[in-house]
BAMI-778527 format. One line per 8 residues: their letters; for each residue x, z, y of C-alpha. Coordinates in nm, 3 decimals. Example, Ala and Ser with C-alpha at 12.3 -4.5 7.8 and 13.67 -1.06 7.14 Angstrom:
as = 1.230 0.780 -0.450  1.367 0.714 -0.106
! end
This chain:
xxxxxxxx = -0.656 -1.338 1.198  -0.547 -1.666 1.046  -0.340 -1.926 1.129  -0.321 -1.959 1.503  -0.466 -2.181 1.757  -0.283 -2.495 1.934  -0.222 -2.321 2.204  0.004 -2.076 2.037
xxxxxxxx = 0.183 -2.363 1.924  0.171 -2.529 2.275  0.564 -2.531 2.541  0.611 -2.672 2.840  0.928 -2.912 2.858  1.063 -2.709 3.097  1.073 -2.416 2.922  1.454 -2.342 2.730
xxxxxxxx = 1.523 -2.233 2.380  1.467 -1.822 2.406  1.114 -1.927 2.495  1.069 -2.160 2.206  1.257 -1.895 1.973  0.990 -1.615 2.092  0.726 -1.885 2.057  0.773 -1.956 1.711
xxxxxxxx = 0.826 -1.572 1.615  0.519 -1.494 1.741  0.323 -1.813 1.615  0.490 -1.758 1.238  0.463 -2.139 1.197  0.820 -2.218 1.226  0.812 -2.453 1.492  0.630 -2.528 1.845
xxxxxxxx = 0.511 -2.812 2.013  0.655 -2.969 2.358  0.452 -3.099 2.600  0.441 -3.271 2.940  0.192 -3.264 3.235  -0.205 -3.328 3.088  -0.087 -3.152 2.749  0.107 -3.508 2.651
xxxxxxxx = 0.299 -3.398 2.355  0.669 -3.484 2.392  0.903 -3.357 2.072  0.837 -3.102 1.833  1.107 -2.791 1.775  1.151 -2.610 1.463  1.305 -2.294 1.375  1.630 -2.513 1.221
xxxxxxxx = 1.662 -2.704 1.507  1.736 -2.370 1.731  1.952 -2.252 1.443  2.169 -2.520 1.447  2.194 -2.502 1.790  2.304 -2.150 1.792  2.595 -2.211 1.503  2.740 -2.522 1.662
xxxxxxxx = 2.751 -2.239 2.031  2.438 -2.396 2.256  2.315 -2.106 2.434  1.943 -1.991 2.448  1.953 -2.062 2.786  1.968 -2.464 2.715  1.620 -2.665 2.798  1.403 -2.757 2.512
xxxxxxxx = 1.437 -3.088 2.622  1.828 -3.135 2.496  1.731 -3.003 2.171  1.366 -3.086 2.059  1.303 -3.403 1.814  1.186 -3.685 1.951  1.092 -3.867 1.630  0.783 -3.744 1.436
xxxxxxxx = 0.509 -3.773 1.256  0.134 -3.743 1.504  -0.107 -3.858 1.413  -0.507 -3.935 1.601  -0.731 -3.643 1.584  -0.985 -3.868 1.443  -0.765 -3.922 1.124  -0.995 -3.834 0.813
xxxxxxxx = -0.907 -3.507 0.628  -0.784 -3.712 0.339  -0.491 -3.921 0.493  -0.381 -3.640 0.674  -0.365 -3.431 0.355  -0.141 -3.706 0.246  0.079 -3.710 0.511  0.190 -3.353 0.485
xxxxxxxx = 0.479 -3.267 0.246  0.759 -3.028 0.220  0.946 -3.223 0.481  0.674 -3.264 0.682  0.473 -2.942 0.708  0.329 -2.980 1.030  0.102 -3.271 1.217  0.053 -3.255 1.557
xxxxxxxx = -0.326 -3.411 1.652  -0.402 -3.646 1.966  -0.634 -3.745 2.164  -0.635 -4.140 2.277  -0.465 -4.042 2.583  -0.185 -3.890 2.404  -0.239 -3.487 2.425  -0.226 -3.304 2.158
xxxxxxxx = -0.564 -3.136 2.062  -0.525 -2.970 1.769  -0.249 -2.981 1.493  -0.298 -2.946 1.053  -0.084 -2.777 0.826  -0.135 -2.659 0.421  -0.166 -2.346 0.575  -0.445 -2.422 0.801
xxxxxxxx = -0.631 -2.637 0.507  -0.578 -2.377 0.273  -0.581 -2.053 0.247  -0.415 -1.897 -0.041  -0.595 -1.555 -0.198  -0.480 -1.254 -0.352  -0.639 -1.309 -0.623  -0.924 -1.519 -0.758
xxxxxxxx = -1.018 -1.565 -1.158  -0.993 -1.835 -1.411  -1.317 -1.949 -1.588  -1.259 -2.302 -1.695  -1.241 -2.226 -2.065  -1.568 -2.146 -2.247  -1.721 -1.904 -2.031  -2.001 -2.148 -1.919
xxxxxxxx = -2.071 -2.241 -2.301  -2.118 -1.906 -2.384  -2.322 -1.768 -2.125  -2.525 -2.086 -2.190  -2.591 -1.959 -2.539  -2.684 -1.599 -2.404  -2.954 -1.803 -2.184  -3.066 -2.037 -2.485
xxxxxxxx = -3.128 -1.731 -2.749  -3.228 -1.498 -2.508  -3.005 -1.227 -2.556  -2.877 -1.155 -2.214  -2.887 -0.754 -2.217  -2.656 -0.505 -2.363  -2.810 -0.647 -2.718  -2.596 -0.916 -2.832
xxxxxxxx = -2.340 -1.036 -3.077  -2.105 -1.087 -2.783  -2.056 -0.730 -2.692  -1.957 -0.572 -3.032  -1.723 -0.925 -3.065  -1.588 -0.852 -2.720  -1.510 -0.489 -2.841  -1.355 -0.611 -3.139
xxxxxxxx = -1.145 -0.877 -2.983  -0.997 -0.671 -2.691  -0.936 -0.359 -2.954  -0.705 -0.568 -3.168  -0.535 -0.734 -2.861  -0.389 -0.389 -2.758  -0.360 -0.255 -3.131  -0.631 0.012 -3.034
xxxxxxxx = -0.928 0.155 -3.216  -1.268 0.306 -3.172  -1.363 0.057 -2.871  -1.681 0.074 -2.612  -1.748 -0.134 -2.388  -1.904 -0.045 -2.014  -2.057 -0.154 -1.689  -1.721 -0.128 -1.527
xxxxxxxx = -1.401 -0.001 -1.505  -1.515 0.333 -1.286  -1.724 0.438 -1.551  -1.536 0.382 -1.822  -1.317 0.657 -1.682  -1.580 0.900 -1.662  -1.720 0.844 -2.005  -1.368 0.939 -2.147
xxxxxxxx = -1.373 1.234 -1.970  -1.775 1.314 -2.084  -1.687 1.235 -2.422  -1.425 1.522 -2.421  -1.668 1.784 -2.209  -1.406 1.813 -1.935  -1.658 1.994 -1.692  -1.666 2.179 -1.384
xxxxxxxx = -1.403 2.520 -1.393  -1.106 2.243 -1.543  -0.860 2.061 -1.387  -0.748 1.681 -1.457  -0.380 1.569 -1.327  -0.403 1.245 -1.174  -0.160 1.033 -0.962  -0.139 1.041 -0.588
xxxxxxxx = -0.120 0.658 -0.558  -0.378 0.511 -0.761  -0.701 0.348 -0.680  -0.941 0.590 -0.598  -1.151 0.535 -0.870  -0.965 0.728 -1.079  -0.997 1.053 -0.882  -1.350 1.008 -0.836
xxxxxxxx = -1.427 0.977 -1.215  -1.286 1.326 -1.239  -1.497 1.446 -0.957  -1.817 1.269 -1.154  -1.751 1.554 -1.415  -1.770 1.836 -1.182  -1.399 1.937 -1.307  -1.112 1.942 -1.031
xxxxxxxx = -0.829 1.681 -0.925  -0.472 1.843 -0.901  -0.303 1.541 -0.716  0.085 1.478 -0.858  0.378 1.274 -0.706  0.454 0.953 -0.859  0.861 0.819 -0.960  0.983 0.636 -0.715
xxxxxxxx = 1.145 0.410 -1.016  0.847 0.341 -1.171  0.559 0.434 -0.941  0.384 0.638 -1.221  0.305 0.991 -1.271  0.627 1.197 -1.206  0.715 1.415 -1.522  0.854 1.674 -1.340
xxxxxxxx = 0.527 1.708 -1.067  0.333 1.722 -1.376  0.445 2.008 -1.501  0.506 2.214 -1.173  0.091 2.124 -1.193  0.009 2.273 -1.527  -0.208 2.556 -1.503  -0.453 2.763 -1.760
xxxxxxxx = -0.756 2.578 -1.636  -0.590 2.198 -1.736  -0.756 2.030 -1.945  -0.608 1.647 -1.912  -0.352 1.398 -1.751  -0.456 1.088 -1.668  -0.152 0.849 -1.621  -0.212 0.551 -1.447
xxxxxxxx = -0.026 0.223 -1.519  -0.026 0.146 -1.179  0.003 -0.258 -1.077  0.094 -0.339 -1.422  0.408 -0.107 -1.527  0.365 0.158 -1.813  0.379 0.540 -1.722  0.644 0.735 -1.921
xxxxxxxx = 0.439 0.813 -2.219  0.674 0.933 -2.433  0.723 1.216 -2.169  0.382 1.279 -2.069  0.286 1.265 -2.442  0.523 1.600 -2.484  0.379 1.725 -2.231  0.058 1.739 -2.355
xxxxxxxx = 0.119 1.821 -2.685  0.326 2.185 -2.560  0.029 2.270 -2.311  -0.269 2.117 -2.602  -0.406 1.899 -2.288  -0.573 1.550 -2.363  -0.433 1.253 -2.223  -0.669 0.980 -2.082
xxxxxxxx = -0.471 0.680 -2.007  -0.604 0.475 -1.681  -0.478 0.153 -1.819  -0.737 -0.060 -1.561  -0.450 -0.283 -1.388  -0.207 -0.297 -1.722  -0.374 -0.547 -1.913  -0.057 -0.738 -2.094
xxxxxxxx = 0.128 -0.404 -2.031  0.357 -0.273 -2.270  0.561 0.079 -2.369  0.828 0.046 -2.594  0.687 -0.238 -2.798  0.334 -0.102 -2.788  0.035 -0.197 -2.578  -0.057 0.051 -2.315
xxxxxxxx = -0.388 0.219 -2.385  -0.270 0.335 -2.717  -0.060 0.633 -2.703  -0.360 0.892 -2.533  -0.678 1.064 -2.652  -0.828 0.768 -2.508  -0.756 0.460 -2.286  -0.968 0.270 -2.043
xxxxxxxx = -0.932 -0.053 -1.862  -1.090 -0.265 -1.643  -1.246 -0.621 -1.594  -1.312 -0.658 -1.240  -1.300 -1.010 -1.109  -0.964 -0.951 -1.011  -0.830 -0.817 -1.330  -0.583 -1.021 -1.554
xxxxxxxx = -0.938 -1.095 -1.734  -1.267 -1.048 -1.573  -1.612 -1.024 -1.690  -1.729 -1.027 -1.332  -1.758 -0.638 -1.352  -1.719 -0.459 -1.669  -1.462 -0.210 -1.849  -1.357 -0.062 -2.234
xxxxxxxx = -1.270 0.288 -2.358  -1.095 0.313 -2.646  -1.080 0.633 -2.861  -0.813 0.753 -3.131  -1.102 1.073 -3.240  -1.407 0.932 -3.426  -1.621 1.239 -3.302  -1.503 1.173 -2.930
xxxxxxxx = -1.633 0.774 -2.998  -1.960 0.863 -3.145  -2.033 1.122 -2.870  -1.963 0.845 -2.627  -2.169 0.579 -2.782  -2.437 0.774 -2.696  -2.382 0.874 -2.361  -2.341 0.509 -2.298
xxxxxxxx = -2.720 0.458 -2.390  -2.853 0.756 -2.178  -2.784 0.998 -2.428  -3.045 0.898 -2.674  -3.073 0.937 -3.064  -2.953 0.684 -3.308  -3.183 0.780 -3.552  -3.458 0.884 -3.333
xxxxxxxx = -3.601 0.614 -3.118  -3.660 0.750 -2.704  -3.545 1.079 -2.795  -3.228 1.186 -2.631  -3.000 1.462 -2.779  -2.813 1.434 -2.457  -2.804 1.377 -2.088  -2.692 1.035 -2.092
xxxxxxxx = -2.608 0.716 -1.891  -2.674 0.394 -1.851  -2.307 0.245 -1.885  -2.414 -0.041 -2.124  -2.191 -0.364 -2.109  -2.451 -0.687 -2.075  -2.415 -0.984 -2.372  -2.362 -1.198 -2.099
xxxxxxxx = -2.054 -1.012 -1.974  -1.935 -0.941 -2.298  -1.961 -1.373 -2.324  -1.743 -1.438 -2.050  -1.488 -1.162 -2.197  -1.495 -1.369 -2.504  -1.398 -1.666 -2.347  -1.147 -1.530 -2.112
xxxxxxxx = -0.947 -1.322 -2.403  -0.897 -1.688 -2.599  -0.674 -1.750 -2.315  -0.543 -1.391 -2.260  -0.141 -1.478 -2.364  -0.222 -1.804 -2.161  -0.284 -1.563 -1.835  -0.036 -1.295 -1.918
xxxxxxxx = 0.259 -1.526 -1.961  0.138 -1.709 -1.635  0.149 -1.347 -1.450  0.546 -1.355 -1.562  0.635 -1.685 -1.438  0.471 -1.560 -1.111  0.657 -1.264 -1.113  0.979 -1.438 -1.171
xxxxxxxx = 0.934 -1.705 -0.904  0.853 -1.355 -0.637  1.168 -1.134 -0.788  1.435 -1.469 -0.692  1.220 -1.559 -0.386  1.233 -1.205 -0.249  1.585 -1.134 -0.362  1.670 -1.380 -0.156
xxxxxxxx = 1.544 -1.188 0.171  1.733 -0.922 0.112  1.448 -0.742 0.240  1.277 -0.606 -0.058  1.271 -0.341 -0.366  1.119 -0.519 -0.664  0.861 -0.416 -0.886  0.917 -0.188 -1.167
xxxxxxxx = 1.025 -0.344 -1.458  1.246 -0.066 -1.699  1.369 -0.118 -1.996  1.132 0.013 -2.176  0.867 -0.140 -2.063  0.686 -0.479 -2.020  0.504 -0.501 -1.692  0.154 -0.633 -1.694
xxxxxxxx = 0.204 -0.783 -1.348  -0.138 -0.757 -1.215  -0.078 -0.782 -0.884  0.258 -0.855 -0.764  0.389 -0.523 -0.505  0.666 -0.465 -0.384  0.851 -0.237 -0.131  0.981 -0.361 0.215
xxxxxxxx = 1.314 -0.177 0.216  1.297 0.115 0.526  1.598 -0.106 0.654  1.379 -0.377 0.667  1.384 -0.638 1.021  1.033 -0.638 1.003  0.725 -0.394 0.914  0.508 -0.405 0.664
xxxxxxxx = 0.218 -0.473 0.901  0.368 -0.754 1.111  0.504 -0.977 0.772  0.137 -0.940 0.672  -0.008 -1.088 0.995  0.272 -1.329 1.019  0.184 -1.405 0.613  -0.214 -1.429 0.737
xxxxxxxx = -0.089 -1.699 1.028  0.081 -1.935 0.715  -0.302 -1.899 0.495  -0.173 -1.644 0.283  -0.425 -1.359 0.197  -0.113 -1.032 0.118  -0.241 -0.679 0.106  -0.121 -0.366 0.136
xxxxxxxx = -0.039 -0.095 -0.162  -0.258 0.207 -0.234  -0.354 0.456 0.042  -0.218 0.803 -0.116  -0.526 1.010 -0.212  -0.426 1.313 -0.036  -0.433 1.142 0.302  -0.782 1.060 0.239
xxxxxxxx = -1.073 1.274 0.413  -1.312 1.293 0.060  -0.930 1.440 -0.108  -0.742 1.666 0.097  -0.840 1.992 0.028  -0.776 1.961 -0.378  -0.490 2.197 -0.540  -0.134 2.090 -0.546
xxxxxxxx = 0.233 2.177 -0.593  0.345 1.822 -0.459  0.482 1.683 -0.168  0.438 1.318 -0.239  0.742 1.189 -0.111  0.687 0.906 -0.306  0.383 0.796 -0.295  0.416 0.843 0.108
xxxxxxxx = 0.676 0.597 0.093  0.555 0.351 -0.174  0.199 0.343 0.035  0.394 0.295 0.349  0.621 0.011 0.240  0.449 -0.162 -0.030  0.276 -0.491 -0.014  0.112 -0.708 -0.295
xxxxxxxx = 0.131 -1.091 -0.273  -0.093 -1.350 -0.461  -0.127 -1.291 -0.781  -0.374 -1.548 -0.949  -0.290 -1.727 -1.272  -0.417 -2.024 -1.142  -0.189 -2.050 -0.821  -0.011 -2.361 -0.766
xxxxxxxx = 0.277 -2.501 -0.684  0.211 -2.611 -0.372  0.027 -2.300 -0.265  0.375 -2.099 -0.435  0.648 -2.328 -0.156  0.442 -2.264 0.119  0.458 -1.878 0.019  0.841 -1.905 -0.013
xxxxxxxx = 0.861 -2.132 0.329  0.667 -1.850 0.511  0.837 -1.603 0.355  1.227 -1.708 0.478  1.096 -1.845 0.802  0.941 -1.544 0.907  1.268 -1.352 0.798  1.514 -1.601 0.993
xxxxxx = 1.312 -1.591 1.300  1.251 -1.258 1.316  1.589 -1.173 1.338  1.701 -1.445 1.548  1.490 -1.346 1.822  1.581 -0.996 1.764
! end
């Protein structure tokens, strides 16, 4: 669904205000459109109008045609696109369309020109220039200057070592956990909420899940779950930085050092992340992350794995490659696979980390402008954002509050009907038919409630202002006459 037809917007003059009120809460524009016999349009009535109304003590029983505005912008439904682009503004956000006759037709909005995205990449920088040398020399595979400079590049961004780059973000999971032989008969502790990526590079392995509760503070691993899940077959916990905020590494670091379990950090969604000063990705056995399109950086697909253990990073280097020697050309000391980043990748990775700070400072600004926007509701529980921590803000989520005037579901449709793309959090992985049936001592409580009630807004570095006020318009509006007509 997106933003709705003229007829939603359409009222007959003798209709009174509780119709236009239920009108515009079901339209989620704000305002509705009167009109005479043959469609004529007559006045226009916006959301303020009936609230003013209802402070200075006009009842909802009171004709539309004592309250709507006579005076306003229409303009012919043969206007060109550009004019009528012009026309619109902050004050004026809607344009009713007519015909020569004087019935409306059709109407324009930003909204309805426009449709803002979660999320959409970046690539105005040198990307083009340096897949254009990848072309021009020829090296467009996984051989290429690009990739080890990628790996170099990103490694000393997060104060990491022993880097190696992949395909993707899945697999770089799943080579961490090859690299350490976690096999079938061991168990991995992973999140409830998380992208189900995560789980599924454990099941790659042959070793089993055991799915743990997150904090409801932080919406990481919970500490406690974790160690109600410790048995003699774990092998690993794999925190996951989930949206952007660290886990509580310190913690889980313990942990693993009392029970001698490795600790793989899923760091795909953290890029710009920070615990206690530090980079996430650099406080496990090893670290991986993501470059998806939608990621803070993108290499279209692609991923990283870094590794503190030398042995760990050489094993993996050649699983990346199917397994085969170094020294030894087409012989293969192990069943490998083919998890090999391409140069070309690798270029755009280049090209997009010379603007990294650029885009992570960008994701804070955005974050800022959401926290006072969504204060303002009233409605909402904001991200994470501790102390001790620096959230990556990847995508920005947050929790409709159970006390909430509206669900989750119907802000998102009403959010669709104002061209803005929202999305819901994380389904929790137990609820899922491929997950059920792994071991656990959790209830998820948490992640129950955070999948329930969370709901992620658009988060691209390139979002503009405009596109950012019609967000907050849609936002209040939607709020206000929602509980109006309630």
């Amino acid at each position: 669904m997106h933003t709705p037809d003229i007829k939603d917007l359409l009222l007959p003059s003798a209709s009174k205000l509780k119709d236009a009120l239920a009108l515009i809460d079901k339209n989620a524009q704000g305002i509705c459109f009167i009109t005479t016999t043959g469609n004529k349009l007559a006045g226009i009535l916006t959301d303020g109008d009936i609230r003013r109304c209802i402070l200075n003590g006009t009842t909802l029983d009171v004709s539309v045609e004592k309250v709507m505005q006579t005076k306003f912008t229409a303009l012919p439904v043969t206007t060109p696109q550009d004019v009528i682009q012009s026309k619109l503004s902050h004050e004026i956000r809607h344009i009713p369309l007519v015909d020569e006759q004087g019935a409306i037709v059709d109407y324009a909005c930003f909204s309805r020109m426009h449709r803002t995205p979660i999320m959409q990449p970046l690539l105005n920088g040198n990307e083009l220039a340096y897949l254009s040398d990848c072309i021009k020399t020829g090296w467009i595979s996984s051989q290429g200057a690009y990739v080890k400079r990628f790996e170099k590049e990103f490694a000393e961004y997060c104060g990491a070592q022993y880097p190696v780059a992949v395909s993707n973000g899945t697999v770089a999971l799943h080579l961490a956990l090859a690299a350490f032989d976690i096999k079938a008969g061991d168990e991995v502790i992973v999140p409830d909420l998380t992208f189900a990526a995560s789980i599924n590079a454990i099941i790659y392995t042959g070793a089993t899940p055991v799915l743990v509760d997150i904090d409801r503070t932080t919406w990481t691993l919970s500490v406690v779950d974790i160690e109600k899940n410790i048995t003699s077959r774990t092998k690993a916990i794999m925190p996951v930085h989930l949206y952007g905020h660290a886990s509580h590494m310190d913690e889980i670091m313990a942990l693993a050092k009392k029970h001698n379990l490795l600790v793989i950090e899923d760091a795909a969604e953290a890029i710009g992340g920070k615990y206690k000063g530090k980079h996430v990705g650099g406080f496990g056995d090893a670290a991986t992350f993501s470059f998806f399109g939608n990621k803070t950086i993108t290499t279209g697909e692609g991923g990283m794995v870094f590794f503190k253990d030398k042995k760990a990073y050489e094993k993996a280097i050649v699983l990346r490659d199917h397994g085969m020697s170094k020294e030894k050309k087409y012989w293969h000391d192990l069943v490998g696979f083919n998890y090999r980043m391409t140069n070309m990748q690798a270029a755009i990775g280049c090209a997009q980390l010379e603007r990294i700070d650029e885009f992570v400072e960008a994701k804070k600004k955005l974050a800022a402008f959401y926290d006072k926007i969504l204060a303002e509701t009233g409605q909402f529980i904001l991200p994470p954002q501790e102390s001790w921590a620096v959230n990556g803000y990847w995508l920005y989520t947050a929790v409709l509050k159970e006390s909430a005037t509206i669900s989750r579901d119907t802000l998102m449709e009403k959010m669709l009907k104002n061209g803005v793309e929202t999305r819901p959090a994380f389904y929790p992985l137990h609820q899922m038919p491929p997950y059920k049936n792994y071991p656990t001592k959790s209830t998820f409580q948490n992640s129950l409630y955070v999948s329930a009630q969370g709901i992620s807004f658009p988060s691209s570095v390139n979002i503009t202002q405009e596109e950012l006020d019609n967000i907050a318009h849609a936002l209040h509006a939607i709020f206000q006459n929602h509980h109006i007509s309630a």
